[in-house]
C-alpha positions in Angstrom: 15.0 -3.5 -14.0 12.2 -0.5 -12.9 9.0 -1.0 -13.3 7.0 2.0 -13.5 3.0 2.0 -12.4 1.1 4.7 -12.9 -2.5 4.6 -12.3 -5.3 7.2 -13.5 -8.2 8.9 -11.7 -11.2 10.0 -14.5 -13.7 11.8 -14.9 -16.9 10.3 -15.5 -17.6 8.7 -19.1 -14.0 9.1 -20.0 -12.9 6.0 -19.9 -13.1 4.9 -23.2 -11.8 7.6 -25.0 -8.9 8.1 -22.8 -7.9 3.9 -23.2 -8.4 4.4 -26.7 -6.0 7.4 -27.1 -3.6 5.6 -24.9 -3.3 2.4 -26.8 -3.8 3.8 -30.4 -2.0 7.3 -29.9 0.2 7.8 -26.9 1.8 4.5 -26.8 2.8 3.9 -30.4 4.6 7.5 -29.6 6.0 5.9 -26.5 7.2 3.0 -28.0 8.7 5.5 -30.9 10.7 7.3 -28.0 11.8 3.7 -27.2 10.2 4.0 -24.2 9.0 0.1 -23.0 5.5 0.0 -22.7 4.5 -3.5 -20.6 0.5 -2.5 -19.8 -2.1 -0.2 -19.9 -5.8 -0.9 -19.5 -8.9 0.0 -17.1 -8.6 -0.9 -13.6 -10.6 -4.0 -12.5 -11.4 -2.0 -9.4 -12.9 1.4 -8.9 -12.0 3.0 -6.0 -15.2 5.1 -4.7 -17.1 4.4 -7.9 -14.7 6.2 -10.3 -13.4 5.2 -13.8 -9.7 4.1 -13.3 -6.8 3.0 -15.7 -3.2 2.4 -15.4 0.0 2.5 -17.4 3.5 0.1 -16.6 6.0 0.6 -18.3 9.8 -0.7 -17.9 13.6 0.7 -17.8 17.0 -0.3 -16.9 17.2 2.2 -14.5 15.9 5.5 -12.6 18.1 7.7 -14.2 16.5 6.2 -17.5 13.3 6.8 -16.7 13.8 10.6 -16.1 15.7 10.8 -18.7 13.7 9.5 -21.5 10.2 10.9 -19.8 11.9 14.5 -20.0 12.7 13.8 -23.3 9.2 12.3 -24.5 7.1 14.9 -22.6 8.6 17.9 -24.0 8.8 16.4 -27.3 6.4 18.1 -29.8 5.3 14.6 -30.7 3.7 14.3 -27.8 2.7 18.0 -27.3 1.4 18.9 -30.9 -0.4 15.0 -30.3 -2.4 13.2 -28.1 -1.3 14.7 -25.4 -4.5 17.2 -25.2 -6.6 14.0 -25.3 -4.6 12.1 -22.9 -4.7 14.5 -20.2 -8.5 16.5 -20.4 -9.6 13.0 -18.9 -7.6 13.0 -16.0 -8.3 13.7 -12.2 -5.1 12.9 -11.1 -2.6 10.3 -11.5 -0.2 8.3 -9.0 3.0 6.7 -10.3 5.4 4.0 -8.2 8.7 2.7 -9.0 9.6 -0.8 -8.2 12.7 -2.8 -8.8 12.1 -6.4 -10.4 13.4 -9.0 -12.4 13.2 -9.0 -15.8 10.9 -11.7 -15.9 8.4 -10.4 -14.0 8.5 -7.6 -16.2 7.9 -10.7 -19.2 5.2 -11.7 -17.1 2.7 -8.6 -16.9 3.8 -7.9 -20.6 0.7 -7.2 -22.9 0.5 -7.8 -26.6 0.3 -4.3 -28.6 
């Protein structure tokens, strides 16, 4: 299994609307695209004083992952949605793949 982190860099004050459109708009849309959302919140640490979050999400493979991100990101769901509010907030944003078990993945999984 791939598990994807992707952390986020914000402006100042953004925090909280950016968490909010993530967990009530962008991932129901996610999960829609049967993308597997495991996490998202803010960041216990802030890295030279700035407002952080981050994003996991899961897949069988690599190839999956590109696959269905090219397929959510150019979908107009996303486009003609939250993606406005998703993406004024951000500075910039770091993502890393990792292979793990599948239980691990069970482990770090947050309730929606």
């Amino acid at each position: 299994m791939i598990l994807e982190i992707r952390t986020y860099r914000l402006h100042p004050g953004t925090r909280e609307e950016f968490l909010r459109a993530m967990t009530e708009e962008a991932i129901p849309l996610l999960a829609k695209a049967g993308i597997d959302v495991v996490a998202a919140g803010p960041s216990l640490y802030a890295e030279d004083g700035d407002e952080e979050a981050f994003l996991m999400r899961a897949f069988d493979s690599l190839e999956q992952l590109q696959e269905q991100e090219d397929a959510f990101y150019s979908s107009a769901a996303w486009l003609e949605g939250p993606r406005e509010a998703i993406v004024t907030p951000i500075v910039q944003y770091h993502s890393i793949a990792v292979e793990t078990a599948a239980a691990v993945v069970d482990g770090l999984r947050r309730p929606w």
